[in-house]
N, C-alpha and C positions, 0 to 999 in steps of 0.2 A: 465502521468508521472509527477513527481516532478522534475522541474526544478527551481535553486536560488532562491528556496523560493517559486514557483508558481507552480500552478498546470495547468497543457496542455492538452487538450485532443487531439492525434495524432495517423497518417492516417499515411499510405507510401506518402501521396501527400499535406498531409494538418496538420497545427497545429492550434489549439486555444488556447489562454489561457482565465483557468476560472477566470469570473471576478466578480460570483456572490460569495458574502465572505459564505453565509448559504454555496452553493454547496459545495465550498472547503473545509468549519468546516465537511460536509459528508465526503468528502476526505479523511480529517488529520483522522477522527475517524475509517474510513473503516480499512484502511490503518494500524493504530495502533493496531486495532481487529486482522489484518492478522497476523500483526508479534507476535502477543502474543500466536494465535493460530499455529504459524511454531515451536517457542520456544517450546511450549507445548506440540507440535508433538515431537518435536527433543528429548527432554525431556524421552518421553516415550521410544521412540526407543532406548537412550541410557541406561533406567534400562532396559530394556529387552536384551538389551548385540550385541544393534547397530545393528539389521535385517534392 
């Protein structure tokens, strides 16, 4: 999870946050992959008349 800026990695019992800057650049890029691919999902769904 992203929290103020950092990224967490979290458990029902435990949190870390990551402190190595490479892993979190993986992070920011996943992350922005995901939502480009949700728009682009959304996208579709709405010419096709929102199924």
């Amino acid at each position: 999870m992203r929290r103020s800026g950092e990224w967490w990695l979290t458990t029902p019992v435990l949190s870390l946050r990551v402190d190595d800057p490479v892993f979190a650049g993986d992070l920011d890029r996943y992350a922005a992959d995901l939502a480009d691919a949700q728009q682009a999902i959304a996208a579709l769904r709405s010419a096709r008349g929102g199924s």
